[in-house]
Steps between C-alpha positions, in 0.01 A plus 500: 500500500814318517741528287726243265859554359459448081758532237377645192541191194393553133345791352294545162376773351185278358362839334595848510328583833531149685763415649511112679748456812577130605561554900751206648557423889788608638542257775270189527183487289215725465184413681207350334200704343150504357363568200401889495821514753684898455832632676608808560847567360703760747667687224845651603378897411273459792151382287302208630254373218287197479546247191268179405699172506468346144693184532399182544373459931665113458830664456657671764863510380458861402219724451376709190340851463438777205496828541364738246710827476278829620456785269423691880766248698596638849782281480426197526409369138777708369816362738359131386519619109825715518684370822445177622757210379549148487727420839356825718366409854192620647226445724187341447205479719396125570217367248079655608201407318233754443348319172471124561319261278181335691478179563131426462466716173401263232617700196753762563492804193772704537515870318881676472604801342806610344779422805153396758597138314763446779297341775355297224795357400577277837111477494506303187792266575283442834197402323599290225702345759167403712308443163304757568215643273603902418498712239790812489367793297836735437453873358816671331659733279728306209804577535475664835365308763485162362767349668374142559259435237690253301624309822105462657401459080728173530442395881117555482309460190130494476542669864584834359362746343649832385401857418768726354395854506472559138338195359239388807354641824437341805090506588490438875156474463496240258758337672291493861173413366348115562740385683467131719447540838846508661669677288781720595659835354822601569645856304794648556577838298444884447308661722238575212488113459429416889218780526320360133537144699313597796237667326426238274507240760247702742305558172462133406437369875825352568557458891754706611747189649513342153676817370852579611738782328857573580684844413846635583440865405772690583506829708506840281695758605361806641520830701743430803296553830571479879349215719542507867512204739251525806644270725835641535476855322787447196449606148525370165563659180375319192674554191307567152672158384421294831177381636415522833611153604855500354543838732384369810736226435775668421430679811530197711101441506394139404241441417274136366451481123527289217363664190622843450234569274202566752333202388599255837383751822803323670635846545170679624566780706328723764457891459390727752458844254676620197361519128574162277494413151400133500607259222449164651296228370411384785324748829162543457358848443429571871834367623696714349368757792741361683737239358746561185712194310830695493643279226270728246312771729680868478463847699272710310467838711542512891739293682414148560524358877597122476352311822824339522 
């Protein structure tokens, strides 16, 4: 993925955990994106992470993330909350779209959760541009992870509907049942939130192309292991606080990806032997025999023998 020269604009701490970064071109303008669009932002302590673009696709004069600080950060999260500062320069991977709105759907219903709004945000300014019939459905703590609530209260109206934590929950099933034919669900969130999606969704019938999720989970950290390289014999050490990928690269090894979060399979990766703990989202059960996503996958046991 190529990579763009960005200089780091306005920050705001919108609550205590999110942080939004305003990202300005260095030279020339930044190139167009979609709504759904992410980047990954090359951080200068060596961590690559993926962020949702929340401003508005019309507007390419800068480009807007949030990032919600980690309790478990690697890194990442925490250099953006305790480092980063209007004026630094970094690198920025040009705009990909894993989560784009359809076309043909004829109502869109879109589910967030606390900082899964993101997405949603450039998805909204999309829609009402296009007059689109939607409906954003946005799950958060007060105080917490509300960041844009009173900004998509005034831009959206009888749109949106909220659920804070304390006062109303959010019944999926409820929410999924009778709706027109072509209808399409969108959800971006937890991981609990994506799993209670899909089962509801296989539950009530819906085909599987008019449901589409997005998640940038981040790796954990683990027990360092060894993987070795087949095609030319060399050695990698992964560290506790690395995954697999950001080793290999830091070894020189390149490899294809665009999520991070073992959600994409752009990264998908051939193993000859070796024990793995697979946290993807995305290899079936009986590919993970012999293919790992080393954005999320660890060493468990044995050594693992890349066929790279």
């Amino acid at each position: 993925m190529s990579a763009l020269d960005a200089r780091v604009g306005e920050t705001r701490l919108i609550t205590p955990v999110i942080r939004e970064v305003s990202l300005m071109p260095v030279n020339g303008t930044l190139p167009a994106f979609s709504a759904g669009s992410h980047v990954q932002l090359h951080l200068p302590n060596g961590k690559r992470n993926a962020y949702s673009l929340l401003s508005d696709p019309g507007d390419t004069s800068h480009y807007r993330i949030a990032v919600r600080q980690q309790a478990q950060s690697r890194g990442g999260s925490r250099y953006v909350h305790e480092q980063l500062q209007t004026g630094d320069q970094l690198k920025i991977s040009s705009p990909a779209n894993l989560f784009p709105l359809h076309s043909t759907a004829r109502l869109h219903v879109l589910i967030a959760a606390g900082i899964g709004i993101t997405p949603f945000l450039a998805y909204c300014t999309e829609l009402l541009r296009r007059g689109a019939a939607f409906e954003l459905h946005y799950a958060y703590r007060a105080g917490l992870s509300d960041a844009y609530v009173e900004v998509l209260r005034e831009q959206l109206g009888e749109h949106l509907h909220l659920y804070e934590s304390s006062a109303r929950r959010l019944d999926l099933g409820q929410l999924l049942g009778h709706r027109p034919l072509g209808t399409h669900v969108y959800a971006c969130g937890p991981q609990s939130l994506l799993d209670a999606l899909r089962e509801q969704s296989l539950a009530l019938g819906w085909p599987a192309a008019r449901v589409h999720w997005e998640a940038f989970a981040a790796p954990e950290p683990g027990v360092p292991f060894v993987v070795e390289l087949a095609r030319s014999g060399r050695q990698v050490a992964v560290g506790a606080e690395q995954s697999l990928l950001e080793a290999l690269e830091s070894a020189g090894v390149e490899l294809p990806n665009l999520c991070r979060g073992g959600v994409c399979g752009q990264c998908r990766t051939p193993y000859l032997k070796g024990d793995v703990e697979h946290r993807d989202l995305f290899l079936a059960h009986e590919e993970r025999a012999s293919s790992l996503m080393p954005c999320v996958s660890r060493g468990c046991g044995s050594p693992i023998l890349l066929d790279i």
